[in-house]
VEXDREN-2710 file (C-alpha; in Angstrom, 1 decimal):
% VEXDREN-2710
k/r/px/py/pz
1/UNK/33.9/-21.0/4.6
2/UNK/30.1/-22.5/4.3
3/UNK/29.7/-21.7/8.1
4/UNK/31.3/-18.0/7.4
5/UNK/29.0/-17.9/4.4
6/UNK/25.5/-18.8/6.0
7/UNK/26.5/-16.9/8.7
8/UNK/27.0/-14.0/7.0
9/UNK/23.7/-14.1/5.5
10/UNK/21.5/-14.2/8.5
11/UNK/23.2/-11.5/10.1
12/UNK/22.7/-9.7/6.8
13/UNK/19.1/-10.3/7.3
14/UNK/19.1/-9.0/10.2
15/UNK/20.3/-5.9/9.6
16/UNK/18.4/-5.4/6.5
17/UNK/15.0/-6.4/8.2
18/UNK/15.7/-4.1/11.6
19/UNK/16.8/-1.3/9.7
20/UNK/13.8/-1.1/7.6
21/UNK/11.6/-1.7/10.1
22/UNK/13.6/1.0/12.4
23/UNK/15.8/3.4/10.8
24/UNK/14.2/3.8/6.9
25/UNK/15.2/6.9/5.7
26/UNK/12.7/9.5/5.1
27/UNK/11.7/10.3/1.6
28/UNK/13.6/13.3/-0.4
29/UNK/11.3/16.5/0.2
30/UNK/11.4/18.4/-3.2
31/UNK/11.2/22.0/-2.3
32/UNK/7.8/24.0/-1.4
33/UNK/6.4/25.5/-4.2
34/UNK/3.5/27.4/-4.7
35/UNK/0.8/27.0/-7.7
36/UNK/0.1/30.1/-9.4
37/UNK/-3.5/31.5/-9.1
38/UNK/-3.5/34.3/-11.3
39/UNK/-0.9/33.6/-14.1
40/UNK/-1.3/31.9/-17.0
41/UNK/-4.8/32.2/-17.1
42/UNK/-6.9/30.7/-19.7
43/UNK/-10.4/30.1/-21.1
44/UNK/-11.6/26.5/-20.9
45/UNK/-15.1/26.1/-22.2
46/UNK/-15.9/26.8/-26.0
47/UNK/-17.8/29.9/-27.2
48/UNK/-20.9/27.8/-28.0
49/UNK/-21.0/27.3/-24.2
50/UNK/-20.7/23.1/-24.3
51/UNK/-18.1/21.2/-22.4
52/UNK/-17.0/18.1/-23.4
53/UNK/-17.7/15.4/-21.4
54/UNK/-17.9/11.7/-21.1
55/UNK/-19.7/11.0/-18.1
56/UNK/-23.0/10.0/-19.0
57/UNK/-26.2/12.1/-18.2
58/UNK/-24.3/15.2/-17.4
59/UNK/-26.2/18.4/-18.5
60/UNK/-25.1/21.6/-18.6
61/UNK/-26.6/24.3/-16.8
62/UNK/-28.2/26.8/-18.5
63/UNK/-26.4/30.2/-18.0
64/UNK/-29.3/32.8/-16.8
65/UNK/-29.0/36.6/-16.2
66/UNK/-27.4/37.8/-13.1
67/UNK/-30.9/38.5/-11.4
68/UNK/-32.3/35.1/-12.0
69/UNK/-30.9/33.4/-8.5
70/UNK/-31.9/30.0/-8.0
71/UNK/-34.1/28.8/-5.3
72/UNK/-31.9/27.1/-2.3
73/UNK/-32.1/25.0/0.6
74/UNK/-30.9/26.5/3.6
75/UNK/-30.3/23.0/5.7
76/UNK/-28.5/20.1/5.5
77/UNK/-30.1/17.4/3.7
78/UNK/-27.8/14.1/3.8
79/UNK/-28.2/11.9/1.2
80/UNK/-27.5/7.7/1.6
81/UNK/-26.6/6.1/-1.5
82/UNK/-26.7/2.0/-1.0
83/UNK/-24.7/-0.3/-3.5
84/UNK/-23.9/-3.9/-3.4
85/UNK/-19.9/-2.3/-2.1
86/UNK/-20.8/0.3/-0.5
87/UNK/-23.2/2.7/1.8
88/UNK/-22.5/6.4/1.7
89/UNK/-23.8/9.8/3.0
90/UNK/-23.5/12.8/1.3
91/UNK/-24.4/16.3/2.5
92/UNK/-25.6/18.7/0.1
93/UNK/-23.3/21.4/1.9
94/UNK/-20.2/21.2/-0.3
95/UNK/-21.0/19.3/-0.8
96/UNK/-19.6/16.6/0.8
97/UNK/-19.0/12.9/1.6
98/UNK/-20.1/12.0/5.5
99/UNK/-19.6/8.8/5.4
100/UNK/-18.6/6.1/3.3
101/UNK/-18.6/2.6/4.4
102/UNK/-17.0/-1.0/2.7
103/UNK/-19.7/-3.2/2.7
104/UNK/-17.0/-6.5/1.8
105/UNK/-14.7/-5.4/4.5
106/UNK/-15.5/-5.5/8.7
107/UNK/-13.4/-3.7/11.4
108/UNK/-12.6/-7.2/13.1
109/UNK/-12.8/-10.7/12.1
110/UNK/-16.2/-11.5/13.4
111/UNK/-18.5/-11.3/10.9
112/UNK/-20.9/-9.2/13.0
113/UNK/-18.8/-6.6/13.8
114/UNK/-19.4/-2.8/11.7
115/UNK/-17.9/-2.1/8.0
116/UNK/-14.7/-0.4/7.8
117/UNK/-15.2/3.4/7.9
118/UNK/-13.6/5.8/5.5
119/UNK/-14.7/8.8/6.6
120/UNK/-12.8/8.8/10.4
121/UNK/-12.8/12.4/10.5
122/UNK/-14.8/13.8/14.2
123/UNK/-16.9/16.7/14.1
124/UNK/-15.7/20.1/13.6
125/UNK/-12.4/18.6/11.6
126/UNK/-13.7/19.9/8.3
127/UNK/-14.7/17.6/5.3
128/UNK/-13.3/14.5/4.5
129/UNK/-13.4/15.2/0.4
130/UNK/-14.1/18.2/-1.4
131/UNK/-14.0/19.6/-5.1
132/UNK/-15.0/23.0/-5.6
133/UNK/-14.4/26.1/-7.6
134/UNK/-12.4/28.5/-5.6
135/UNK/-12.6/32.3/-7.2
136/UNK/-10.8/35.3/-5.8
137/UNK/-13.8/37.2/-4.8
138/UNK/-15.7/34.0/-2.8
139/UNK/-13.0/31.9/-1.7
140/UNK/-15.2/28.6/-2.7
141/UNK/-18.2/26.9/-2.2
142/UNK/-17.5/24.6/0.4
143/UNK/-19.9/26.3/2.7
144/UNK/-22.5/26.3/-0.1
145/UNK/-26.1/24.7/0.6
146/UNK/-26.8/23.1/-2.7
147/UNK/-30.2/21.7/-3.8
148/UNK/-30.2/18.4/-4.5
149/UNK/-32.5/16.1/-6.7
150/UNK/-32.8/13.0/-5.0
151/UNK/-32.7/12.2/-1.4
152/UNK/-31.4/8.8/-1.3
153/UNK/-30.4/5.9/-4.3
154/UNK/-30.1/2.5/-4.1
155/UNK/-28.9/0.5/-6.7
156/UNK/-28.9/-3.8/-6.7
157/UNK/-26.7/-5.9/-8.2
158/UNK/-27.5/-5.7/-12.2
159/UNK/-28.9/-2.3/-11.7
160/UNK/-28.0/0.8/-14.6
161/UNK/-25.8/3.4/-13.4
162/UNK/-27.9/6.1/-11.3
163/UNK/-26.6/9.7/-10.5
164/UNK/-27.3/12.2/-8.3
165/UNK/-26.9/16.1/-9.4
166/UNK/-26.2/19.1/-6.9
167/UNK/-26.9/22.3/-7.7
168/UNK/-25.7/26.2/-6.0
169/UNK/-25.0/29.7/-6.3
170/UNK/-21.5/30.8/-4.8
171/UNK/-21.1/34.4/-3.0
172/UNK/-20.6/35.9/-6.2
173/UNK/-23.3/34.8/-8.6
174/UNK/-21.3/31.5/-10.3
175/UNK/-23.5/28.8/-10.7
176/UNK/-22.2/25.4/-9.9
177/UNK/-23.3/22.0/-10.5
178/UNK/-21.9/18.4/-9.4
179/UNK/-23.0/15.4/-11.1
180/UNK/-22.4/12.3/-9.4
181/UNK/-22.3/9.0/-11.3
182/UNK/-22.8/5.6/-9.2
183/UNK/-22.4/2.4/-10.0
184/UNK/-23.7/-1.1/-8.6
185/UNK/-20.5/-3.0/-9.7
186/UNK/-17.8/-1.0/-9.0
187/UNK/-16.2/1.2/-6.1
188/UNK/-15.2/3.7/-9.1
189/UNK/-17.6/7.1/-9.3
190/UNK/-17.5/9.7/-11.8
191/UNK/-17.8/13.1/-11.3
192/UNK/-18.3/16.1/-13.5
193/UNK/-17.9/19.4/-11.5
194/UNK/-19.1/22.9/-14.0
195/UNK/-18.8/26.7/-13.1
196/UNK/-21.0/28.6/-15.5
197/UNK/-20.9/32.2/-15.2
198/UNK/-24.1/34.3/-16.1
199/UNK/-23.1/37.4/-14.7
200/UNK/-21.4/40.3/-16.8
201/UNK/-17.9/40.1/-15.0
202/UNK/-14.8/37.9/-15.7
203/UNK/-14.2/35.7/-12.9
204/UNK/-10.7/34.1/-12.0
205/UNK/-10.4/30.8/-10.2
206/UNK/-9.3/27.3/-10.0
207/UNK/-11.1/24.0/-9.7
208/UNK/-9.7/22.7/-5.6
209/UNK/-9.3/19.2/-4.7
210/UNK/-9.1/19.1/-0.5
211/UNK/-8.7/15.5/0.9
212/UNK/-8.7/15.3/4.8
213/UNK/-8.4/12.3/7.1
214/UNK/-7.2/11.2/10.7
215/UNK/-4.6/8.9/10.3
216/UNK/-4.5/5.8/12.7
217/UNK/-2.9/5.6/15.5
218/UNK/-2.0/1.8/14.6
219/UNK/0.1/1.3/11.4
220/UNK/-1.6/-1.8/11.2
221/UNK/1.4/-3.5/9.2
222/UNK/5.0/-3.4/8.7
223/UNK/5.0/-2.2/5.3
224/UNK/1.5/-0.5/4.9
225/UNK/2.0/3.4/3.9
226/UNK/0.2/5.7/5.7
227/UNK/-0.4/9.3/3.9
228/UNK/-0.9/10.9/1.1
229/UNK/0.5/9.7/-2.6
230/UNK/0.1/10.4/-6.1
231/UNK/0.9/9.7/-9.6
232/UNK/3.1/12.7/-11.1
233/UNK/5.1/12.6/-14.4
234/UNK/4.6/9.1/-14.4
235/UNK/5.6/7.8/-11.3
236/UNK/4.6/7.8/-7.6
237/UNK/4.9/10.1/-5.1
238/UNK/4.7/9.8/-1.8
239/UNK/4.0/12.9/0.6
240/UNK/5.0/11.9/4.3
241/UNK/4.1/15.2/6.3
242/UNK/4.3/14.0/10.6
243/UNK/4.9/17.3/12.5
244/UNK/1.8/20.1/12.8
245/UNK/2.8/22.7/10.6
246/UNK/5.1/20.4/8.5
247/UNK/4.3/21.1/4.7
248/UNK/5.2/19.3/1.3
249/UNK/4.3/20.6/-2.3
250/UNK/4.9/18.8/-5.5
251/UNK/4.2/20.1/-8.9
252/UNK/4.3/18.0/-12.6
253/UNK/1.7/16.3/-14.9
254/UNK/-0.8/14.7/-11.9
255/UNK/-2.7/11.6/-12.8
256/UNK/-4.5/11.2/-9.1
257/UNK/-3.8/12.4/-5.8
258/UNK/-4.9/10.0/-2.7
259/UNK/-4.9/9.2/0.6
260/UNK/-4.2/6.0/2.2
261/UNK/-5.3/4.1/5.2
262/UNK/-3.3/0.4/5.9
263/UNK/-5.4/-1.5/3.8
264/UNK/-7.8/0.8/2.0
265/UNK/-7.9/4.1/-0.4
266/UNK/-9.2/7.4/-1.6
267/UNK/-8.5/8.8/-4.4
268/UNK/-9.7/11.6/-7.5
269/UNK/-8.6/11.2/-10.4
270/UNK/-8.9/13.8/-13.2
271/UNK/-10.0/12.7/-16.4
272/UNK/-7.3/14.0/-18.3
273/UNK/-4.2/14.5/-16.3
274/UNK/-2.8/18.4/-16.6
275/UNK/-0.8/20.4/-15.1
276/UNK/-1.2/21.2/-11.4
277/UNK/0.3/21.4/-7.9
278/UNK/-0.5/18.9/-4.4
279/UNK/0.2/20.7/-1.1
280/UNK/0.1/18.0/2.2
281/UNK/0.4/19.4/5.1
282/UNK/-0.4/18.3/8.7
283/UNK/-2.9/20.8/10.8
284/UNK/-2.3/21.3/14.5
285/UNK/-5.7/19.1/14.8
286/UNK/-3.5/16.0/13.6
287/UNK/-5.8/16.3/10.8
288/UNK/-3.6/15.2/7.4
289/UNK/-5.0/17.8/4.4
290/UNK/-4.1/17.4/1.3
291/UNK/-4.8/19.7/-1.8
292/UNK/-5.2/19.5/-6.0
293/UNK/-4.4/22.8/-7.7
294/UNK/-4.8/21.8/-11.6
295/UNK/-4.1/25.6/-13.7
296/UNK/-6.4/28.5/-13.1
297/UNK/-9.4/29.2/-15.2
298/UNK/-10.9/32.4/-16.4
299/UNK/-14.5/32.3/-16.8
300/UNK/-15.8/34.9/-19.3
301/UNK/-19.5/36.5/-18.7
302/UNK/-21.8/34.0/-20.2
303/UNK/-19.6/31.2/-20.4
304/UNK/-18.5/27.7/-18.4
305/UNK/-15.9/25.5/-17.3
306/UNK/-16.3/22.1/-16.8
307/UNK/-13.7/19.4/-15.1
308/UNK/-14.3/15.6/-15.2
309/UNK/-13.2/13.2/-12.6
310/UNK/-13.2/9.4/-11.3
311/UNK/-13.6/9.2/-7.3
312/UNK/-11.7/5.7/-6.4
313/UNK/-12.7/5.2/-2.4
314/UNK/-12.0/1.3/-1.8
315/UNK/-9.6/-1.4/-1.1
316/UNK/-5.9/-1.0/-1.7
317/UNK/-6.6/-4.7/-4.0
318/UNK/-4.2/-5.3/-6.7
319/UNK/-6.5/-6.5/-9.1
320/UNK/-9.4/-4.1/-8.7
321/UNK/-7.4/-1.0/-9.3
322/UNK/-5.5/-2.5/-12.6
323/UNK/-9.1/-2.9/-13.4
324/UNK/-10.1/0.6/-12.7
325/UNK/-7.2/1.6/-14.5
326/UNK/-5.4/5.4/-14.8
327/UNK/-2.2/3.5/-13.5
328/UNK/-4.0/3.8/-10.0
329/UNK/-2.8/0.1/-9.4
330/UNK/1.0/2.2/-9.3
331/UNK/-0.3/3.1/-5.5
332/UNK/0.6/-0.4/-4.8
333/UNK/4.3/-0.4/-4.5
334/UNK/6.4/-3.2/-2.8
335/UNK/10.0/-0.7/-3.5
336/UNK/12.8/-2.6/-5.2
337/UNK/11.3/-5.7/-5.4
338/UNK/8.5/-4.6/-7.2
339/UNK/8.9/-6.1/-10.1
340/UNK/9.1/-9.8/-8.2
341/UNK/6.6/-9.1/-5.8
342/UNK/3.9/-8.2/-8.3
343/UNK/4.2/-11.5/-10.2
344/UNK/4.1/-13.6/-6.8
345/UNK/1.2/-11.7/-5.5
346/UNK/-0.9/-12.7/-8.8
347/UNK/0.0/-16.2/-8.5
348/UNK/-1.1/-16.4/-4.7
349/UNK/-4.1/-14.5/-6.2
350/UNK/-4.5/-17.8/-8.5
351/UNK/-4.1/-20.3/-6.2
352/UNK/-6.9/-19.0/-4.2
353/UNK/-9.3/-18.5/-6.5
354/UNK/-9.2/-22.5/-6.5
355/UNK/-8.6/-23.3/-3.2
356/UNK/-10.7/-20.5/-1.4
357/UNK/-7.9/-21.2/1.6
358/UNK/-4.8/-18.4/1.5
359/UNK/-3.0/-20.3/4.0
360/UNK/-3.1/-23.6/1.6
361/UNK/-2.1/-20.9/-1.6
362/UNK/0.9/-19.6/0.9
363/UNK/1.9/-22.7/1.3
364/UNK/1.6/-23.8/-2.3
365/UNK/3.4/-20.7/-3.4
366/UNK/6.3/-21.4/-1.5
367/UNK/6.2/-25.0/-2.7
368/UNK/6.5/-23.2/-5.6
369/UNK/9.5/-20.9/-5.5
370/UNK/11.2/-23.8/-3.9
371/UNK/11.3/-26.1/-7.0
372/UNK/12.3/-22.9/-9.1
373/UNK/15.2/-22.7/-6.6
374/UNK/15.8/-26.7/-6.4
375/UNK/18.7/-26.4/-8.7
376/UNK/20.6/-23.9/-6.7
377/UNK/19.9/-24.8/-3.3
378/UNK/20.8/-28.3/-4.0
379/UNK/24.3/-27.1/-5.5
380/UNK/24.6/-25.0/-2.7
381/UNK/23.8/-27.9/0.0
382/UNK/26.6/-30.4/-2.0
383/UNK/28.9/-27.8/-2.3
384/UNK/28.7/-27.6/1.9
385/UNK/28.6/-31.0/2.1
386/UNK/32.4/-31.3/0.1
387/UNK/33.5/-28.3/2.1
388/UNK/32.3/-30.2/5.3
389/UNK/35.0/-32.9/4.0
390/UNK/37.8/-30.8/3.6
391/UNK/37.4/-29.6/7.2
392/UNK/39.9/-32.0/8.7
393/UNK/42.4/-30.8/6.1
394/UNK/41.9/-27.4/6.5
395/UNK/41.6/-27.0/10.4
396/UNK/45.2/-28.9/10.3
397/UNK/46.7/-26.3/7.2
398/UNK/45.6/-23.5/9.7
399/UNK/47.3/-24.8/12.5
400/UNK/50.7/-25.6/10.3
401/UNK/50.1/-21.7/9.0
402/UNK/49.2/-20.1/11.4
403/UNK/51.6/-17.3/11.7
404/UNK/51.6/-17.4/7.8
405/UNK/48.2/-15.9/6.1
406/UNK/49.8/-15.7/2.9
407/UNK/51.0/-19.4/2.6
408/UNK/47.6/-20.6/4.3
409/UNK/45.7/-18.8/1.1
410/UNK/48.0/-20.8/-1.0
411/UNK/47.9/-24.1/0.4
412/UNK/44.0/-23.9/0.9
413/UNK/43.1/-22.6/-2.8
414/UNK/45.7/-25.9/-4.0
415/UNK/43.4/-27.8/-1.5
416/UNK/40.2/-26.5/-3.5
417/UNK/42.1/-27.2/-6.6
418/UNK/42.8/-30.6/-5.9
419/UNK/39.1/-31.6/-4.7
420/UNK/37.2/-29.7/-7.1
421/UNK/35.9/-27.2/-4.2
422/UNK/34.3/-24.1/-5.4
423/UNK/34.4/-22.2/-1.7
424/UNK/31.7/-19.7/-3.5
425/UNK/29.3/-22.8/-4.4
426/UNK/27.5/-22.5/-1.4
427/UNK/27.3/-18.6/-1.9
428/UNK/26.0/-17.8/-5.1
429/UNK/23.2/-20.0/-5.2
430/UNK/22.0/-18.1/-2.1
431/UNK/22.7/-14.4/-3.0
432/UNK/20.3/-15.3/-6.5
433/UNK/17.3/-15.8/-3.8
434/UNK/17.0/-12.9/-1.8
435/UNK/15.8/-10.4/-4.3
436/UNK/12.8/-13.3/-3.9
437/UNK/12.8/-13.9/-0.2
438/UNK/12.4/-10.2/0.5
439/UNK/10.1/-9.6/-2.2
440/UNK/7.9/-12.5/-0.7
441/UNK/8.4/-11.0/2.9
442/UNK/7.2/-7.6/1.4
443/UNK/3.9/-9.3/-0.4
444/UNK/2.8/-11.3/2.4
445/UNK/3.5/-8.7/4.9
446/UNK/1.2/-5.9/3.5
447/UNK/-1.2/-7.4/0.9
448/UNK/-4.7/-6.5/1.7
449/UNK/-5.6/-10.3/0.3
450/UNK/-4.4/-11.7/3.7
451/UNK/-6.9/-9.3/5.5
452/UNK/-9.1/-11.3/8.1
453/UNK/-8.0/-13.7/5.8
454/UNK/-8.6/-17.6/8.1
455/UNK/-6.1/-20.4/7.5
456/UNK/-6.9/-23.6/10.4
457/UNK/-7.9/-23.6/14.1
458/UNK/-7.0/-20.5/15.7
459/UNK/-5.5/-18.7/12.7
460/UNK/-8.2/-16.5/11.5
461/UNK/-6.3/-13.6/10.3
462/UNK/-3.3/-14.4/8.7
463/UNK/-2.3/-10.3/8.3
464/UNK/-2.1/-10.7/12.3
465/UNK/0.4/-12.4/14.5
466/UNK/-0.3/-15.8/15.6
467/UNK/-1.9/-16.3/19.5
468/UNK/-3.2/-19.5/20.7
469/UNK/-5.1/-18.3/24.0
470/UNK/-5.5/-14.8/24.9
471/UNK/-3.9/-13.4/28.2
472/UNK/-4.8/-10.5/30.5
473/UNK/-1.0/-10.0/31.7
474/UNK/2.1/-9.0/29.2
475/UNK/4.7/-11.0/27.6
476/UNK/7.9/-9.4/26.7
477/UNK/8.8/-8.3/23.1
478/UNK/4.9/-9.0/22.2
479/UNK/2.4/-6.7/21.0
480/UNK/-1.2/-7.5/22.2
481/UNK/-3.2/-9.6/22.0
482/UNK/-0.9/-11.4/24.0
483/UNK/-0.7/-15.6/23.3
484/UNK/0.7/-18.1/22.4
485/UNK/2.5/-17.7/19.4
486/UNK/2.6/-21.2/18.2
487/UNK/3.7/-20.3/14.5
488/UNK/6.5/-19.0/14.7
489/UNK/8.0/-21.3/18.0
490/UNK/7.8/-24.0/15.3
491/UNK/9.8/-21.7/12.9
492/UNK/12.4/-21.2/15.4
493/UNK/12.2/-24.6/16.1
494/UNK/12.9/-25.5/12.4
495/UNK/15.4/-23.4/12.7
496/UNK/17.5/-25.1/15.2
497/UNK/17.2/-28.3/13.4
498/UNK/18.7/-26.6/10.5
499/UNK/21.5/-25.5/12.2
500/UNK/22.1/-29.0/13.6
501/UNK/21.9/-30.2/10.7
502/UNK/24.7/-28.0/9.1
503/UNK/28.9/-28.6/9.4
504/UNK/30.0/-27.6/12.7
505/UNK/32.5/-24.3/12.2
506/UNK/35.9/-24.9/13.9
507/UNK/35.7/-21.6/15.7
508/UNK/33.6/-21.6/18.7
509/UNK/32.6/-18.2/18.5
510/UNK/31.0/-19.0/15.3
511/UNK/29.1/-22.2/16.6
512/UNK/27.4/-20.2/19.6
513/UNK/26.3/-17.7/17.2
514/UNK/25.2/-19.6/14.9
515/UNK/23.3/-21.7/17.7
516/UNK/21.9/-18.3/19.2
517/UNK/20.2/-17.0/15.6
518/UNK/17.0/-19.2/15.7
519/UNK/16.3/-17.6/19.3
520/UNK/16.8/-13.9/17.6
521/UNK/14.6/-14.8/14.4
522/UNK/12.2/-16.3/16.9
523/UNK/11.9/-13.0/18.6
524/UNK/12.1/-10.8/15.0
525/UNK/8.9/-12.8/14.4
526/UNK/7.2/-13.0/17.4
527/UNK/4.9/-10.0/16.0
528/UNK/4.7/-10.7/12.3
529/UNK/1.9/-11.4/10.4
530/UNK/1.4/-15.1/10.5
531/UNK/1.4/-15.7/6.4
532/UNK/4.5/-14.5/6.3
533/UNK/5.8/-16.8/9.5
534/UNK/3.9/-19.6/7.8
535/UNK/5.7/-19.5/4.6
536/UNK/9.2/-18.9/6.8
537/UNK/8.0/-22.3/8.3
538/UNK/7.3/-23.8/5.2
539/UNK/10.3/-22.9/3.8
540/UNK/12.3/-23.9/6.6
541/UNK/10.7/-27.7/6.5
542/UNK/11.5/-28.2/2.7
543/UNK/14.8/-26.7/3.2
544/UNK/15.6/-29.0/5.9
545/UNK/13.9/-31.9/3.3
546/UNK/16.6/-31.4/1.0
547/UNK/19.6/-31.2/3.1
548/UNK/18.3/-34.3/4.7
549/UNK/18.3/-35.8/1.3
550/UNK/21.5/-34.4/-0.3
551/UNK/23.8/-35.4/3.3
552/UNK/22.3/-39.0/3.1
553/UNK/23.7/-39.3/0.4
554/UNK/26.2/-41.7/-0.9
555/UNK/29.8/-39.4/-1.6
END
């Protein structure tokens, strides 16, 4: 029965693991809807003219007769803004962002090598992030030359806040303005984005959100989503679109809207969340575009309308989005075990703030979990060591009853009886940890934290798979860079002695599976991230600690 039961928990494994690496069910698609343009339309700004705000140094534009056109600048003028997180361009046609790189994150592990790039969009793709005010009668301003009133800022660490303010004229005579608000300790920026109307017509429009990226052609890891997401009626929503043409709407009370890469993020945020409609679809450029339609807004001659936002573009990082706040930390979402992983991910967060080594905090943290567990694992392990016993016993009732199931139930649950052998004591214990194991296997298999993240020697990345050496030629069932994979051959090696070190099953069949899983959980995690084949290792060493102890034993 212990044999049966182990057993049947690594095949279970199995099955759980390749299935939702393989066959994950796609997400229920709500159906397409549509945000109305024209209905429901109402007047946002006050008839004094003033728009609240709370984004410091925001002014209003002053609303001047319809012949009164601004002066603007007919070219491009890119602007760099240079903080101690990040370097940006922005182009004062939209405008736009051009690029935005991650100054505490590098493509590769050497040092050296260029920040990761947010902006992977080539030329001719359209613009990476956009908020405009889209009317009937111009269709937008995202082809708008707006002046500008600085041409680069740089802010140092213990700088004040700086911003930058754009201002144009769309087709039809509105008059737009987009204040930017940097800061030098934060990836956060705030945005206020007014339409003032000074000519002597009513205009109809809405205030567009359009988020565009490439996604990559590497996932990057197991469990990393890829796409867009966002925070409706209080919970997440993820919007896979894959096919050209292939479109997904979702309408409710929207918080943020975002797109994310693998490790890293970009998202708008409204100030106050409303109302509103996101449309993801998937161009026949491969280009992912995703779109923010809050309700429409009627601007009356001589008045204004003015929408406040955050701009999040930055590491996926626990931590720093709880910080930034607006439930934005909810795009972090490790599925059922959630509310496990969370926890566990904060204390491996703890233990390397101290140790400054999150090979030493994996370790540690599976130290950890495995005193928690002590209790029940050690019941577990005795319980197999009485059933290992009875074995004698019960392999001669089975032969005496063999052509009699009924009687061979009986005489083994008087067996149990008679020993005080729970057959379920080596069962329980175990079905209480997986909810753990897999929320461990979901944290250390995705969490930016472990990001070019060293441990010893050649591990210098422990988001990546193991390789001692690097070789030109292929190895079977291995993704390059093709190695040694040192890592997990000891975890399939500490697997074997495990198995040797457990009862024997009477059936053959069952010993020569049983025998054959290490080989298949070698292979599973030939290509894992090696955190989370280092705490399967760990684990694996302890475990075989205790066995060691409880079978030596005296009965």
């Amino acid at each position: 029965m212990d044999k049966k039961t182990i057993l049947a928990f690594a095949l279970s494994f199995v099955v759980l693991v390749g299935w939702s690496l393989f066959f994950s069910p796609e997400p229920k698609k709500p159906p397409a809807e549509k945000a109305p343009v024209t209905e429901n339309l109402q007047p946002l700004a006050p008839k004094d003219g003033k728009s609240p705000s709370n984004v410091a140094a925001v002014p209003s534009p002053k609303v001047t007769p319809s012949t009164e056109q601004p002066v603007i600048q007919r070219e491009e003028k890119k602007i760099e803004i240079d903080t101690p997180f990040y370097k940006a361009v922005f182009s004062n046609v939209g405008p736009t962002i051009k690029s935005f790189q991650l100054k505490k994150y590098h493509q590769t592990t050497n040092p050296d090598s260029p920040f990761v790039e947010l902006v992977t969009l080539e030329q001719g793709m359209g613009d990476y992030l956009t908020i405009q005010f889209d009317d009937s009668a111009s269709g937008g301003t995202s082809d708008t030359v707006f002046t500008v009133d600085k041409d680069s800022l740089k802010l140092n660490q213990g700088s004040e806040p700086a911003t930058i303010i754009f201002h144009g004229t769309s087709q039809n005579g509105l008059s737009i303005t987009q204040t930017y608000r940097f800061y030098p300790d934060r990836y956060g920026i705030d945005l206020a984005v007014t339409a003032a109307n000074p000519t002597a017509t009513p205009v109809n429009g809405v205030f567009r959100t359009t988020l565009r990226a490439i996604p990559p052609k590497d996932k990057g890891s197991y469990y990393a989503y890829v796409g867009f997401a966002l925070f409706s009626d209080n919970k997440l929503e993820e919007v896979e679109v894959e096919d050209p043409g292939e479109e997904e709407s979702i309408r409710g009370d929207i918080g943020w809207v975002s797109y994310e890469d693998n490790y890293f993020i970009s998202a708008v945020v409204p100030e106050i969340p409303a109302k509103g409609s996101f449309t993801g679809k998937r161009l026949s450029s491969g280009v992912l575009e995703g779109i923010l339609l809050p309700a429409p807004v009627s601007l009356q001659p001589s008045t204004q309308a003015t929408n406040q936002y955050q701009l999040y573009l930055g590491p996926r990082e626990l931590g720093t989005l709880k910080k930034f706040g607006k439930n934005l930390d909810r795009a972090i979402d490790f599925g059922w075990t959630d509310i496990i992983a969370k926890p566990l991910l904060y204390i491996l967060r703890f233990f390397d703030q101290y140790i400054h080594n999150y090979g030493v905090s994996i370790i540690l943290l599976t130290i950890l979990v495995k005193i928690l567990f002590w209790p029940l694992t050690h019941k577990s392990y005795k319980s197999m060591k009485e059933m290992q016993k009875l074995q004698p016993r019960m392999a001669k009732l089975r032969e005496k009853y063999k052509g009699d199931k009924q009687k061979l139930n009986q005489e083994m649950m008087g067996l149990y009886k008679t020993y005080k052998v729970n057959p379920m004591g080596g069962c329980l214990p175990m079905v209480v940890q997986i909810p753990v194991f897999f929320a461990l296997f979901r944290v250390l298999g995705a969490c930016i934290e472990l990001r070019h993240a060293p441990f010893i020697f050649w591990i210098n990345d422990l988001s990546a798979p193991d390789r001692l050496f690097h070789f030109s030629f292929e190895i079977p069932f291995m993704t390059p860079p093709y190695g040694i994979p040192v890592l997990t051959l000891l975890m399939g090696g500490s697997m074997f002695i495990q198995q040797k070190m457990t009862p024997t099953p009477g059936d053959p069949t069952q010993a020569k599976i049983m025998m054959f899983l290490p080989v298949i959980f070698t292979f599973m995690f030939i290509n894992f991230p090696s955190g989370l084949v280092l705490y399967w290792l760990v684990n694996n060493l302890l475990s075989i600690g205790q066995q060691y102890r409880i079978y030596k034993q005296p009965a």
